[in-house]
C-alpha positions as CSV (number, residue, x, y, z in Angstrom):
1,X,-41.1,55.0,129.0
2,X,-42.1,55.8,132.1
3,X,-45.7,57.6,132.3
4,X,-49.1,57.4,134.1
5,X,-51.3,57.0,131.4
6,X,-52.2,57.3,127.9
7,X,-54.1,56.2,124.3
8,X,-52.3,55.4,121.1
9,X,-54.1,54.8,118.1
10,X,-52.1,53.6,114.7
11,X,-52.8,52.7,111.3
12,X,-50.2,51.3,109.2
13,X,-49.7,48.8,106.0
14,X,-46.7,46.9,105.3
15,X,-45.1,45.3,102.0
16,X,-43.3,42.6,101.0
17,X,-41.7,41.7,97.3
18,X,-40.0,38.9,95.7
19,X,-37.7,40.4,93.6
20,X,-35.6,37.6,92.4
21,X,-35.2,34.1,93.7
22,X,-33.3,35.2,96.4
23,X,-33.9,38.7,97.5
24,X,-37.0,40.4,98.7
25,X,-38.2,43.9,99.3
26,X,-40.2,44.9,102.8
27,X,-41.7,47.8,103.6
28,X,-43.5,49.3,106.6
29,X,-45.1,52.9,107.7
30,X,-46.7,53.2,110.9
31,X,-49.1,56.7,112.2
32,X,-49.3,57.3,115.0
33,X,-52.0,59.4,116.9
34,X,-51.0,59.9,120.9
35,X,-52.3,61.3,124.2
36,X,-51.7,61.6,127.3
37,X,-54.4,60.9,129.9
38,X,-52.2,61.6,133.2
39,X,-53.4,64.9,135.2
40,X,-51.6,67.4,134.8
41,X,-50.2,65.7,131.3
42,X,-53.7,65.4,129.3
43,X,-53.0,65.8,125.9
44,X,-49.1,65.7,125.4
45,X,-47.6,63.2,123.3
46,X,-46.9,59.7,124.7
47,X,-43.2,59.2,124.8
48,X,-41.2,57.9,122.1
49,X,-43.6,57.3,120.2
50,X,-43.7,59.0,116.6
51,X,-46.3,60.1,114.6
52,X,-44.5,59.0,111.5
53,X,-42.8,55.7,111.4
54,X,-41.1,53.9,108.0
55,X,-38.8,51.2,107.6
56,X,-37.6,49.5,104.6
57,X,-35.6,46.5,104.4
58,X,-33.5,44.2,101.5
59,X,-33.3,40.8,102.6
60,X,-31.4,38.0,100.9
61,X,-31.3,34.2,101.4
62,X,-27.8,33.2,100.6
63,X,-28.5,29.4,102.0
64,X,-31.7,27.4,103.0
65,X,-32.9,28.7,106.2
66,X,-30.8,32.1,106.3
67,X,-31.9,35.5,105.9
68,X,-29.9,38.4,106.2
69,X,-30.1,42.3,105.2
70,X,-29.6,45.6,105.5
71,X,-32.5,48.2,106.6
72,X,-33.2,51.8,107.1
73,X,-35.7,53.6,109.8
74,X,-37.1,56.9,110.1
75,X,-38.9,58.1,112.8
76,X,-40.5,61.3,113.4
77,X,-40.1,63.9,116.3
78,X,-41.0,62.5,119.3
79,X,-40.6,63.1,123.0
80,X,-38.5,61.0,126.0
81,X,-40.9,62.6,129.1
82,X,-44.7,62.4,129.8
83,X,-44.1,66.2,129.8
84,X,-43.3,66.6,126.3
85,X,-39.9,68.6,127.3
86,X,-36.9,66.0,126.6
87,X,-37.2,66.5,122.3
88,X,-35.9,63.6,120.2
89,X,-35.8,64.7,116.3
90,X,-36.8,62.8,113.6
91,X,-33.9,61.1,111.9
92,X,-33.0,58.2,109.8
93,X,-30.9,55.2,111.4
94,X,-29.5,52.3,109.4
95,X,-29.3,48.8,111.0
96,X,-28.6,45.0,109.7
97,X,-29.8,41.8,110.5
98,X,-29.2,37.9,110.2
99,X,-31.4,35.2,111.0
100,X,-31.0,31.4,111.1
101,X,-33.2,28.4,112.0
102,X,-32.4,24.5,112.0
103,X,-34.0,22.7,108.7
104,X,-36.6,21.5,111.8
105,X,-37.3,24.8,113.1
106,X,-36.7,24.0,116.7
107,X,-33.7,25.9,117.0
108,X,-33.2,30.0,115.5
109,X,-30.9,32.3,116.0
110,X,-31.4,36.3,115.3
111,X,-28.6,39.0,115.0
112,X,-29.1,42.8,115.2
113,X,-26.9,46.0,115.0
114,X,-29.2,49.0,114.8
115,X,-28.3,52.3,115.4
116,X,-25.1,52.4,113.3
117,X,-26.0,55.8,111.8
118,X,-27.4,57.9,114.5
119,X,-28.4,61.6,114.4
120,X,-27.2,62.5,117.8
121,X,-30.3,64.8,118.6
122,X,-32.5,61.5,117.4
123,X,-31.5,58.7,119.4
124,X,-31.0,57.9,123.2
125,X,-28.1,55.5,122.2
126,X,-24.7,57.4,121.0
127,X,-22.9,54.4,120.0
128,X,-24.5,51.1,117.9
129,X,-27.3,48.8,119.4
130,X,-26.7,45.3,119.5
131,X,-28.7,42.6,119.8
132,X,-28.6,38.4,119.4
133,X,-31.4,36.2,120.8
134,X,-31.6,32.3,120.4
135,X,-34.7,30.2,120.7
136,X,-35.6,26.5,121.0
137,X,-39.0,25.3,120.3
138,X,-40.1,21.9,121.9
């Protein structure tokens, strides 16, 4: 986002469960307590950032070193502009992910599509989001 200046202050907690040998549970909420510092902006909302923030996850290791899953994310309203004018609605948005690295660890691989269920009025992306990043670790 594009902005002059601002303060964020969060507090959140996160889970994680073993719920069987191969599956696990994670949980996350974030608040979120924003301002603007900018002249003529002081106290508006930083952009795209939302007060309330949750995300809950399944993941399930089918073989050694691979983790895969589906998750949900909601985020509250939020704005895209230092003025507080361009409204993005809170909505839910489902994603999944896979990750793999080498019995080593040097080498991982990560796949994301997020976005597959957006709420038009939620999201600055109308079609999925899709990401893949590889690493190697000397």
């Amino acid at each position: 986002p594009e902005f002059g200046g601002g303060r964020v202050r969060q507090a959140g907690l996160g889970a994680n469960r073993l719920v069987a040998r191969d599956w696990t549970v994670a949980a996350r909420y974030i608040y979120s307590d924003t301002e603007v510092t900018t002249a003529g902006f002081s106290g508006r909302e930083v952009p795209f950032h939302p007060h309330h923030y949750a995300n809950v996850g399944i993941n399930w290791q089918p073989y050694a070193r691979w983790v895969i899953g589906p998750m949900l994310t909601y985020r509250s309203t939020r704005y895209q502009d230092e003025a507080n004018l361009e409204r993005l609605a809170r909505g839910i948005t489902a994603g999944f992910h896979a990750y793999w690295e080498s019995a080593d660890k040097r080498w991982s691989a990560a796949f994301v599509v997020d976005q597959l269920t957006p709420n038009n009025d939620s999201s600055l992306y109308r079609n999925p989001v899709v990401q893949f990043q590889g690493a190697y670790r000397f």
